[in-house]
Structure formats: structure tokens, C-alpha cells
N, C-alpha and C positions, 0 to 999 in steps of 0.2 A: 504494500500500500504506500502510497506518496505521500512523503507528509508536507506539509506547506509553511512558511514562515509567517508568522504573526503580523496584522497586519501596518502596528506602528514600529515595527523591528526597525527600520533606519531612520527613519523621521524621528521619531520621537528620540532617539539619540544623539542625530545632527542636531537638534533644537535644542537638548541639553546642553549639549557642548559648545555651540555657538552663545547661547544665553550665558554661561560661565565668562567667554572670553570675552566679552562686550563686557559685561558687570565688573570685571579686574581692572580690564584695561580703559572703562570709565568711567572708573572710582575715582580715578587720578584729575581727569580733567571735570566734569558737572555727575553731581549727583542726581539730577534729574534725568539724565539719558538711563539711569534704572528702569525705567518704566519701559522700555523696551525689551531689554533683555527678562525683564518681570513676566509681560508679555508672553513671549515668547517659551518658557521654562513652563508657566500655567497650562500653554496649548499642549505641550511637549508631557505635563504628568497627566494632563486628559487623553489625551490618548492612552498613553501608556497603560493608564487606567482599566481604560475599553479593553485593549488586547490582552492585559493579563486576565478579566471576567470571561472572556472570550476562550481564552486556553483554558482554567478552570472548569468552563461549562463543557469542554470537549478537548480533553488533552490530548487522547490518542489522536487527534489531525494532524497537530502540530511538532514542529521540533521542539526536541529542549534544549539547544543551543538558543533558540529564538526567545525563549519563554528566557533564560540567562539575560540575552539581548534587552529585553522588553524592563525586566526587572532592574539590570543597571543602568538603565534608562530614565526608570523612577526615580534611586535615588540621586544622581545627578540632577536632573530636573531638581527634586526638591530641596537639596544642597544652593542650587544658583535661587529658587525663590527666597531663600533663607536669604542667602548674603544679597539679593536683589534689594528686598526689602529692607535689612541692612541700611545699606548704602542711601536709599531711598529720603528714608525717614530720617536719618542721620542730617542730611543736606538740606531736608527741609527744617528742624531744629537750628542748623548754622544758619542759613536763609532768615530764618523769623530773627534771632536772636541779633543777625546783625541787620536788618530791619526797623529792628525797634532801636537799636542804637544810634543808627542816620536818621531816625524823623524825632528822638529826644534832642540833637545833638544842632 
């Protein structure tokens, strides 16, 4: 019998990986371009989501390399939402703070 790979096997891994290296590489320069890579990571554990209920409901279809695939997918993803948000909220805290300092000042 054939078995088939899951169906966010590369996606939802390029989307982790890509949302990781945006959110590093820019932390450095606006915290506000998190919201992209935030983006991106959310799509990237919805899926993932999907195709591990998906294998679950019918393992024998699938590989279990894929089902591997799919699951370290997740936790990347949810590692880049972490430090996403991170990054996020952090910038908008320096934002308001030095904010309130230019319109007392």
C-alpha cells in the first residue's frame, strides 16, 4: 500500500523557519515587523494542527517520517510565536514609554 505524506509536511515547516528568521533578524532593527513573522508561524501551527488530527484519524495512510515532519513543524512554529510575541510586545512597551516621554518633555 502507498503511503502519502501529510499534507502541511513542507509548508508548515518552511513557514516555521522562515517566521524564526525574520523575528531574529528583526528584532535588531523595528519590533513591529513581528507581526509578520507572528503571522506567518500562527498559519504555519494551523496547519500543522490539521495534519497531525488528520494522521491521528488515519495513521496507516501516512508516513511516519511525515507525521516526524509535521510535528517538528509545530514546535518551531510555536517557539517563533513565543519569541514573535516576545519581540512584539517588548517594542510596543519601548514605543509607549518613550512616547510619553516626548509629549511630557
Amino acid at each position: 500500500m502507498f503511503k502519502s505524506k501529510l499534507p502541511a509536511d513542507p509548508s508548515s515547516l518552511v513557514l516555521g523557519i522562515i517566521a524564526l528568521v525574520i523575528g531574529i533578524a528583526g528584532c535588531c532593527c523595528y519590533g513591529v515587523s513581528a507581526i509578520i513573522p507572528l503571522g506567518l508561524s500562527i498559519a504555519g501551527l494551523v496547519m500543522a494542527n490539521k495534519s497531525l488530527r488528520l494522521f491521528k484519524s488515519n495513521p496507516e495512510a501516512y508516513e511516519p517520517s511525515s507525521y516526524n515532519n509535521v510535528n517538528t513543524a509545530r514546535i518551531i512554529n510555536i517557539i517563533a510565536i513565543i519569541l514573535n510575541s516576545i519581540i512584539f510586545v517588548f517594542f510596543i512597551i519601548v514605543f509607549a514609554i518613550y512616547g510619553t516621554f516626548i509629549s511630557t518633555a
